[in-house]
C-alpha angles and dihedrals in degrees: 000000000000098000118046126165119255095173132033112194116175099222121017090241085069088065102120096226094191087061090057098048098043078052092046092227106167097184141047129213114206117185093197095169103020107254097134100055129022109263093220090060122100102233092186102055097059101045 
């Protein structure tokens, strides 16, 4: 898979923003209604 989650934040406004700009991270990937991974998936157990 191309796109994988490395963070999992329950609201958006729990998006650390000072992570993202120490990381330098310009860009931000929500999957709102899963289309991107299969919901059924455990994403935390593979990262």
């Amino acid at each position: 898979m191309l796109f994988y989650p490395k963070m999992y934040v329950n609201t958006i406004k729990d998006i650390p923003y000072e992570e993202l700009e120490k990381n330098n991270i310009k860009a931000i990937i929500l999957d709102m209604d899963n289309t991107l991974i299969d919901f059924e998936v455990n994403v935390l157990e593979r990262s």
